[in-house]
DSSP file (Angstrom, degrees, kcal/mol; ACC not computed):
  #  RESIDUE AA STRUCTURE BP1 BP2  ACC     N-H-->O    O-->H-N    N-H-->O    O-->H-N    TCO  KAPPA ALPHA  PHI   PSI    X-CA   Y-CA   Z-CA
    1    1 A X              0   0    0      0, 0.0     2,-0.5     0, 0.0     0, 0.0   0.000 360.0 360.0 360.0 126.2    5.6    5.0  -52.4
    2    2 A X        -     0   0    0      1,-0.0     0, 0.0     2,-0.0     0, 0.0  -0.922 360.0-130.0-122.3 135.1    5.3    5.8  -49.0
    3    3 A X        -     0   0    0     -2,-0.5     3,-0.1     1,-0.1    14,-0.0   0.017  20.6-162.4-144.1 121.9    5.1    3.0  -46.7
    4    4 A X  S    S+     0   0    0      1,-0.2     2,-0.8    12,-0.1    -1,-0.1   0.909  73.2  46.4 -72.2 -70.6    1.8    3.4  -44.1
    5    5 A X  S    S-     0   0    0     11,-0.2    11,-1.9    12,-0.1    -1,-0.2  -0.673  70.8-170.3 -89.5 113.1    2.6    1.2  -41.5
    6    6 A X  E     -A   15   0A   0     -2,-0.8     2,-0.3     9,-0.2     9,-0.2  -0.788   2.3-163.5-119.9 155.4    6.2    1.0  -39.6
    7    7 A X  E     -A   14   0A   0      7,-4.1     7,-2.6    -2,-0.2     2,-0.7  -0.897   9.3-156.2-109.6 137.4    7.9   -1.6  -36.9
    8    8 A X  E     +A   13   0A   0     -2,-0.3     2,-0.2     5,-0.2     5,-0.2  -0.961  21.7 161.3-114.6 141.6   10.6   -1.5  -34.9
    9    9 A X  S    S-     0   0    0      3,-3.5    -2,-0.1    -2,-0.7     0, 0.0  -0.998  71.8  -4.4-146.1 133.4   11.9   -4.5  -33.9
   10   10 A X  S    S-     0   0    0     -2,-0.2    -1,-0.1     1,-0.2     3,-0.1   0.729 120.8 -65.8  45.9  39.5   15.6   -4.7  -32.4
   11   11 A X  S    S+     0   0    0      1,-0.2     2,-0.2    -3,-0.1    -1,-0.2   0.962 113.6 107.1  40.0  59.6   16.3   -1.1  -33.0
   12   12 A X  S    S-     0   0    0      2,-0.0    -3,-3.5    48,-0.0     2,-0.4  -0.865  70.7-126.7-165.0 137.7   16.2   -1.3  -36.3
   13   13 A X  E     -A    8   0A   0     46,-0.3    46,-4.1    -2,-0.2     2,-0.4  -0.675  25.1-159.8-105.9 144.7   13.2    0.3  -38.1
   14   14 A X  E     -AB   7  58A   0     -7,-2.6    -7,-4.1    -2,-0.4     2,-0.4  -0.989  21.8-138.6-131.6 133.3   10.7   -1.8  -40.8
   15   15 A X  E     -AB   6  57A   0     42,-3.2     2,-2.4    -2,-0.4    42,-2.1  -0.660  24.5-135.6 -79.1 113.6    8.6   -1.0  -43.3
   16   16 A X  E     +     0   0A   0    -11,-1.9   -11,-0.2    -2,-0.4    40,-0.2  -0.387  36.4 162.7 -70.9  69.7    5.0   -3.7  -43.1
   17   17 A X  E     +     0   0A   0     -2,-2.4     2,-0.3    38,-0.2    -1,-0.2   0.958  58.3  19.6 -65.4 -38.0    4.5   -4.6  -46.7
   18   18 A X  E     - B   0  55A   0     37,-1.2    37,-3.0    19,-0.0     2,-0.5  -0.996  55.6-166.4-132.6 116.0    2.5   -7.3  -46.5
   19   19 A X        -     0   0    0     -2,-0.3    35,-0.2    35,-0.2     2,-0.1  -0.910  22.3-178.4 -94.7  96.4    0.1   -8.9  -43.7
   20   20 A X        -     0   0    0     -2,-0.5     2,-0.4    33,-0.4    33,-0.1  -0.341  25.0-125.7-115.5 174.8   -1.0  -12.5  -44.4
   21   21 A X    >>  -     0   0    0     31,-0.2     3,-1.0    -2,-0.1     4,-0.6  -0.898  18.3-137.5 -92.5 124.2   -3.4  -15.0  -42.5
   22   22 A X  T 34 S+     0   0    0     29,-1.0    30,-0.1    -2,-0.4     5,-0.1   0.447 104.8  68.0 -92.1  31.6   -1.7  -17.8  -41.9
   23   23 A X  T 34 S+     0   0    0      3,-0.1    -1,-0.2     1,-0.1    -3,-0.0   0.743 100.6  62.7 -50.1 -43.3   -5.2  -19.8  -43.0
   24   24 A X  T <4 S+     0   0    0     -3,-1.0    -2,-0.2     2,-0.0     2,-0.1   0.733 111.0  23.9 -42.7 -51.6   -4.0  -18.2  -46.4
   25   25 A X  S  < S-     0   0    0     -4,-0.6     2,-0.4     5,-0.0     3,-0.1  -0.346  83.4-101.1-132.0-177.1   -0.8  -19.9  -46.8
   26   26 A X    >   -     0   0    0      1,-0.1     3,-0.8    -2,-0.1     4,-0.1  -0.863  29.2-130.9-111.2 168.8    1.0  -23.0  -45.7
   27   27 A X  G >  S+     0   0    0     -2,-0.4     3,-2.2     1,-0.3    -1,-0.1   0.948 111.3  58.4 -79.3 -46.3    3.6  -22.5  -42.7
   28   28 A X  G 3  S+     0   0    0      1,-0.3     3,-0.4     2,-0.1    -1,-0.3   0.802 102.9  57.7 -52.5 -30.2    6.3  -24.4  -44.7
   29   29 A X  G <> S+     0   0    0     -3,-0.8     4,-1.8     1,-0.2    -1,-0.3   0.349  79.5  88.6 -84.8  10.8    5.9  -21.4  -47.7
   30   30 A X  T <4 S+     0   0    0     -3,-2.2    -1,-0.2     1,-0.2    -2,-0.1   0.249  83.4  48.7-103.2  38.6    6.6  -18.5  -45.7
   31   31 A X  T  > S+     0   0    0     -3,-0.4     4,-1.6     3,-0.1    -1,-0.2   0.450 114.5  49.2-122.4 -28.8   10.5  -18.4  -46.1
   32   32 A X  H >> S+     0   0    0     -4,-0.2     4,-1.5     2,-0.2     3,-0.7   0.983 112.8  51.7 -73.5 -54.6    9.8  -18.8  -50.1
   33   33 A X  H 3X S+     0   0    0     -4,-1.8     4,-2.9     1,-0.3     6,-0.2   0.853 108.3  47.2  -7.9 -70.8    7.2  -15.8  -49.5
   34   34 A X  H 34>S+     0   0    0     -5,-0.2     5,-2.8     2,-0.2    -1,-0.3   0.930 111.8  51.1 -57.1 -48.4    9.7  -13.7  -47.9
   35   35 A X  H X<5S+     0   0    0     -4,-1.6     3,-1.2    -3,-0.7    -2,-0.2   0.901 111.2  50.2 -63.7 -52.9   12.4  -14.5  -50.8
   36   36 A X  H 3<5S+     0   0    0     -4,-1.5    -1,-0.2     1,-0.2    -2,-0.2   0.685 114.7  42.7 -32.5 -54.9    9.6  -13.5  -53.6
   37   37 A X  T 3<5S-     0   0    0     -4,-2.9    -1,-0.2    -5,-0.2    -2,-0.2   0.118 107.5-121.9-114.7  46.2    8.8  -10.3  -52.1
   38   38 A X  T < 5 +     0   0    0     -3,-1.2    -3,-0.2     1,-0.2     2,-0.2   0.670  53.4 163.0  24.6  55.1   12.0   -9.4  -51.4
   39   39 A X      < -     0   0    0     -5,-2.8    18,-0.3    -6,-0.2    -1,-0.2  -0.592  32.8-154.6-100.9 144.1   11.1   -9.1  -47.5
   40   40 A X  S    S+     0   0    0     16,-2.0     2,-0.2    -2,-0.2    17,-0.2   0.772  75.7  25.7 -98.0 -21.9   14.1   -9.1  -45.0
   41   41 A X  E     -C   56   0A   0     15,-2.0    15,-1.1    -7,-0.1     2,-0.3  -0.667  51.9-159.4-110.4 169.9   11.8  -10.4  -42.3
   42   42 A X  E     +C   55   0A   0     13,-0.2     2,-0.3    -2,-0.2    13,-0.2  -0.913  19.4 176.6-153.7 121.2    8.7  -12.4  -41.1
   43   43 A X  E     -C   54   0A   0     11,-2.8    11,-1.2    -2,-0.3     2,-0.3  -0.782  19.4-136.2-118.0 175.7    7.3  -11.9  -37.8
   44   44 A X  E     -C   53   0A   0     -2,-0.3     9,-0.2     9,-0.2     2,-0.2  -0.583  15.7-155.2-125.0  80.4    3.8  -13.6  -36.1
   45   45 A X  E     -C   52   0A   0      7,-1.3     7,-3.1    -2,-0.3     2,-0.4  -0.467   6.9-161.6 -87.3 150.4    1.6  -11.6  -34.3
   46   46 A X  E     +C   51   0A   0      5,-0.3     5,-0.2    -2,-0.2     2,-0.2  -0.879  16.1 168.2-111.2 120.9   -0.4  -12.9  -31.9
   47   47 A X        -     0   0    0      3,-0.9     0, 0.0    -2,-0.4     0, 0.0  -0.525  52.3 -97.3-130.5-176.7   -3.6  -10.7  -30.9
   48   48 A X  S    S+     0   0    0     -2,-0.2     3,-0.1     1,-0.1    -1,-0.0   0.824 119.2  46.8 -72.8 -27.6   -6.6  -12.2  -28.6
   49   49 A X  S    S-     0   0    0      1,-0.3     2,-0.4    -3,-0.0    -1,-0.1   0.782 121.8 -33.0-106.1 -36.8   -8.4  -12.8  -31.6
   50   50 A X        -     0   0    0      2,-0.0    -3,-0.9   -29,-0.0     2,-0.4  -0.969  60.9-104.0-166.9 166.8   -6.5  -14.5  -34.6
   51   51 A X  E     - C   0  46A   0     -2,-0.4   -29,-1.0    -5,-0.2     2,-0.4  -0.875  27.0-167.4 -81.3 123.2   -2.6  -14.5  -36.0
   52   52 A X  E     - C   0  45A   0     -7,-3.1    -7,-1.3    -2,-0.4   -31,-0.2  -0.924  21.5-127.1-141.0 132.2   -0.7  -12.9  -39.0
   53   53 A X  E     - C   0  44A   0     -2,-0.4   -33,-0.4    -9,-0.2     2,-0.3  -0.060  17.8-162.6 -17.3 133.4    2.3  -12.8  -40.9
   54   54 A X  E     - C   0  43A   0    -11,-1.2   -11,-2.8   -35,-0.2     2,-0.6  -0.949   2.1-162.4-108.8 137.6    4.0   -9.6  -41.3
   55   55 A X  E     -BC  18  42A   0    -37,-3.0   -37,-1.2    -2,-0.3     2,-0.3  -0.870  25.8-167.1 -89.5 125.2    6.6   -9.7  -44.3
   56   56 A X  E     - C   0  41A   0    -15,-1.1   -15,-2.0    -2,-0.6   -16,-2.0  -0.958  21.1-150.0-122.5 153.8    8.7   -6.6  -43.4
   57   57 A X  E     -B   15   0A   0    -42,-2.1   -42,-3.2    -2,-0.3   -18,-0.1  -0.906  23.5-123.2-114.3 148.2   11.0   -4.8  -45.3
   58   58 A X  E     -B   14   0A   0     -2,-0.3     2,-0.5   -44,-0.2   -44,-0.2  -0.426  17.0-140.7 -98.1 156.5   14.0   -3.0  -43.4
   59   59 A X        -     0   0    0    -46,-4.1     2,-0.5    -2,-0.1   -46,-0.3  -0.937  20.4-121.2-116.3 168.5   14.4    0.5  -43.9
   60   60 A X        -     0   0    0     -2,-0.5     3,-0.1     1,-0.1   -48,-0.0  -0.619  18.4-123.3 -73.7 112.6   18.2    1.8  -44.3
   61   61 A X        -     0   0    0     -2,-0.5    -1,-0.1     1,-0.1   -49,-0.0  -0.377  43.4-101.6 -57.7 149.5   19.5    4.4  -41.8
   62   62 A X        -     0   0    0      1,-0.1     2,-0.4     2,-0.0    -1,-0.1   0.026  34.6-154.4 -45.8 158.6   20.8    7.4  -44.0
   63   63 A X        -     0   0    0     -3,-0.1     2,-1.4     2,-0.0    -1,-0.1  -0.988  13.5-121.3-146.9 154.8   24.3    7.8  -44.6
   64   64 A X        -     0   0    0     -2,-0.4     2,-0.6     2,-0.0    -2,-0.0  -0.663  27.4-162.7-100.2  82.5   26.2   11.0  -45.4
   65   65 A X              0   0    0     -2,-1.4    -2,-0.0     1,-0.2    -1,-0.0  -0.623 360.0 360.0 -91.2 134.1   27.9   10.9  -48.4
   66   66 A X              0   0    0     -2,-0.6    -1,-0.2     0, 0.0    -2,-0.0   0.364 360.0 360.0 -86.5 360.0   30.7   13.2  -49.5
């Protein structure tokens, strides 16, 4: 599976699995959320128009093994 939509946030790059409303959910559930879908993050964006979750998952830099 390859991952559409990517973040970076703190120089360190993430994969956007999931985008939620928070209308959807309750505020209190989104750390159980994150655990569930194994997400390493939760951010909140703020647009003019409305808010949403993103659950992100990190992706690894490579490493070179010999």
């Amino acid at each position: 599976m390859i991952p559409k939509e990517m973040v970076t946030y703190q120089n360190r790059l993430f994969w956007i699995y999931r985008r939620v409303n928070p209308t959807q959910i309750q505020e209190d559930k989104v750390q159980e959320l994150k655990e569930f879908w194994h997400c390493d993050m939760v951010l909140k964006q703020k647009t003019s128009q409305n808010e949403v979750y993103m659950f992100l998952r990190e992706i690894p830099e490579a490493e070179i093994v010999s």
